[in-house]
C-alpha positions as MATLAB code, in Angstrom:
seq = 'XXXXXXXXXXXXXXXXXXXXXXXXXXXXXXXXXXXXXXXXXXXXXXXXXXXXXXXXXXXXXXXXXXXXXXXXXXXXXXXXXXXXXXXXXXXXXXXXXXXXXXXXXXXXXXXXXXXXXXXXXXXXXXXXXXXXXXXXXXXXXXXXXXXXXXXXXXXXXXXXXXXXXXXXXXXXXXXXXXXXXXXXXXXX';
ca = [
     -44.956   21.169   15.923;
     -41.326   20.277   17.057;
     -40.350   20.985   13.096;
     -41.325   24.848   13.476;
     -40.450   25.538   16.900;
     -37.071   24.436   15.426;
     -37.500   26.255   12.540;
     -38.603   29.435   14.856;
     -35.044   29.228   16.555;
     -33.282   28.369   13.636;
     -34.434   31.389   11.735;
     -33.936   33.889   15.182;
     -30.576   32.629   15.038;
     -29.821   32.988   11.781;
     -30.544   36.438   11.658;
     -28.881   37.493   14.487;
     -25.483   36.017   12.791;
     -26.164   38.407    9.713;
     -26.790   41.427   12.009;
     -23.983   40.716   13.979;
     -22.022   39.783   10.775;
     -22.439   43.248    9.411;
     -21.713   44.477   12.807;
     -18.163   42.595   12.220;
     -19.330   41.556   15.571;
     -17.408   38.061   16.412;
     -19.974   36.919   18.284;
     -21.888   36.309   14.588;
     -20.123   32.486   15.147;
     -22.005   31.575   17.552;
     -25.560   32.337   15.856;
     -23.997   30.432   13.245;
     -23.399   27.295   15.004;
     -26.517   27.201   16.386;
     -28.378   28.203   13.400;
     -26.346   25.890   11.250;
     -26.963   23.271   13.420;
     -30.743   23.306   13.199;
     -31.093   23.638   10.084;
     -29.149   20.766    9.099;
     -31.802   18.756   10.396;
     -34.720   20.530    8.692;
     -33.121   20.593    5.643;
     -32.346   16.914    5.867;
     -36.224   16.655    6.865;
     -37.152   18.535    3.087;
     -35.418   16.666    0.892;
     -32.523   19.030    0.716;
     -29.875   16.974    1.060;
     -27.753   19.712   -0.793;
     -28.750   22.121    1.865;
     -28.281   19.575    4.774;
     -24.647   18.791    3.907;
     -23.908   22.350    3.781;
     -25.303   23.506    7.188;
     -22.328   20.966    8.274;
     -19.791   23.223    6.519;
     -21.071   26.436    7.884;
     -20.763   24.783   11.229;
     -17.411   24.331   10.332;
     -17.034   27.636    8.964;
     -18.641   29.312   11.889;
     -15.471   27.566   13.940;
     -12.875   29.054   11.713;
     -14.329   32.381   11.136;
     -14.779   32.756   14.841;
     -10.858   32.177   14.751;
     -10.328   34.179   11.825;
     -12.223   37.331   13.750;
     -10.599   36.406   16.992;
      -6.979   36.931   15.349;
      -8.316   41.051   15.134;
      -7.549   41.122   19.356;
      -3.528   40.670   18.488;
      -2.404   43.656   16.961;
      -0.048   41.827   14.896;
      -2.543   40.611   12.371;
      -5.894   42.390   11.446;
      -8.430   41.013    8.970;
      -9.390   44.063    6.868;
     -12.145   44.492    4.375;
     -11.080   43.977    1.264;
     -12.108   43.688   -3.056;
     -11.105   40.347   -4.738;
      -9.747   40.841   -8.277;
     -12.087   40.006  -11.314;
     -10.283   36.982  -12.142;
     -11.132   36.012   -8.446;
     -15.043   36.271   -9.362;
     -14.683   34.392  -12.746;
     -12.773   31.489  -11.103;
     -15.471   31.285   -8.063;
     -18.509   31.783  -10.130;
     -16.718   29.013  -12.703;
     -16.469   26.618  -10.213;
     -19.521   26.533   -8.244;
     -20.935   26.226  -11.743;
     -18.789   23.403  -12.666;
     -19.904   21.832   -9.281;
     -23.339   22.495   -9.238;
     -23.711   20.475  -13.027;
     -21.509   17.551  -11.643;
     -23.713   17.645   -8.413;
     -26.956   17.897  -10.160;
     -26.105   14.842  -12.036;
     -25.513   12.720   -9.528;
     -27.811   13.314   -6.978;
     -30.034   13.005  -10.060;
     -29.037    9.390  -10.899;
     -28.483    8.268   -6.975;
     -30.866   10.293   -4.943;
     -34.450   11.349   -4.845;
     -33.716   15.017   -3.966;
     -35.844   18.094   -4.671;
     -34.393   20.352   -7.245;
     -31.123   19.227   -7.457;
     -29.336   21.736   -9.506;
     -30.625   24.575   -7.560;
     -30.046   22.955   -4.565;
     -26.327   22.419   -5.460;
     -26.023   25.548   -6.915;
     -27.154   27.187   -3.749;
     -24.942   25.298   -1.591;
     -21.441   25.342   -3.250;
     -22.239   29.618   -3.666;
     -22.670   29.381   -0.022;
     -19.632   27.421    0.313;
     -17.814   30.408   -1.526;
     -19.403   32.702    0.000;
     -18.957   31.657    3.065;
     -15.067   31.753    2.988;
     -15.519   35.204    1.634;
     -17.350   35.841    4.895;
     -14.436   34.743    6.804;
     -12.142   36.243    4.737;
     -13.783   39.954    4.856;
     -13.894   39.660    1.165;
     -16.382   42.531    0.541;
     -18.245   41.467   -2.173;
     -19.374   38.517   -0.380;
     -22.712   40.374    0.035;
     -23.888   40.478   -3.414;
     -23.156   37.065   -3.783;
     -25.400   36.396   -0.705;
     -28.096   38.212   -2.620;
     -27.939   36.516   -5.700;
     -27.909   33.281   -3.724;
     -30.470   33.947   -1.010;
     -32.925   34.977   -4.019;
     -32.898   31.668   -5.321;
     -33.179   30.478   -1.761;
     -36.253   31.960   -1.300;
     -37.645   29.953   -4.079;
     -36.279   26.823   -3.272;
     -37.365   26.929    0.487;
     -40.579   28.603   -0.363;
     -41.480   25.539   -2.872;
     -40.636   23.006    0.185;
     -43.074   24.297    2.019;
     -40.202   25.848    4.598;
     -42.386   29.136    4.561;
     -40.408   30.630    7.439;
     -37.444   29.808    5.745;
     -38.426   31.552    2.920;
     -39.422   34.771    5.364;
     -35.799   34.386    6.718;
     -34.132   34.407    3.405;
     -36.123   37.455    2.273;
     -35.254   39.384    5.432;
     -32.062   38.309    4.546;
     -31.999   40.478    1.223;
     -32.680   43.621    3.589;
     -30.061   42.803    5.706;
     -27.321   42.258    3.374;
     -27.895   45.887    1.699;
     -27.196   47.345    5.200;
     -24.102   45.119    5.583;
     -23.185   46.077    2.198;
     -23.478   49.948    3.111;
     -21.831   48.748    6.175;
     -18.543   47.370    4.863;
     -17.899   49.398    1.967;
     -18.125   52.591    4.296;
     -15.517   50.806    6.272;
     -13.157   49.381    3.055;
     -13.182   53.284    2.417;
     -11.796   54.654    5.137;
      -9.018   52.150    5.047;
];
């Protein structure tokens, strides 16, 4: 009982930190933190030790994207919405590939975790993704959906059903933030 009343909040949370995200609201952080924070014990709970370790980093995220955003009240320096490069994609994608094999491996050999690769594959495009958050990079959304689909798998076979909910409203979400930002990045 105490797992889904955690995994209630966690998941109310969560979403208000993308609908606040696509808001470019700063106040996203805070969902974050909390969010993050919850979930690093469910996750640890299912096996996803992947997933565990990374709800640490988006706590730590959440800390320096809240400064990031914050930096937007001195009118000296403004975060804008912005493309990355193509060679930007391939090295990202490249890496969190790279990582995800190494990863797979050894929590393979070490660990009795549930889907390894996808779990690590998940997590270090999150870690990406995440700085492209922070960064207002704006492509950062259809990573999110390629990731979050996965997700939705991985959560859903872990029996983390409202998890799985979350991660499909998600999807929604992140075409409106999309739509959002790229209305924005034109105007600029």
């Amino acid at each position: 009982m105490l797992n889904l009343s955690l995994e209630i909040i966690a998941v109310i949370t969560a979403i208000l930190y993308l609908v606040l995200a696509a808001k470019e609201d700063v106040k996203c952080w805070y969902a974050a933190i909390i969010s993050s924070s919850l979930y690093f014990y469910i996750m640890l709970n299912a096996g996803l030790l992947m997933e565990a370790i990374l709800q640490v980093f988006y706590i730590g995220m959440a800390i320096y994207g809240w400064k990031q955003w914050n930096k937007l009240s001195d009118e000296q320096y403004e975060i804008r919405i912005k493309k990355w490069k193509k060679i930007n994609h391939l090295f990202a994608v490249g890496i969190v590939i790279i990582l995800a094999i190494i990863s797979k491996d050894i929590l393979e050999e070490y660990t009795n975790a549930a889907f390894p690769f996808l779990d690590a594959l998940t997590t270090f495009g999150a870690i990406v993704t995440t700085y492209m958050v922070a960064k207002k990079i704006i492509e950062n959304w259809i990573y999110w959906f390629v990731i979050d689909s996965i997700s939705i798998y991985l959560f859903y076979s872990r029996e983390l059903y409202l998890t799985s909910i979350l991660f499909f409203i998600y999807l929604i979400i992140i075409i409106f933030g999309y739509k959002s930002w790229n209305k924005k990045l034109k105007r600029k």
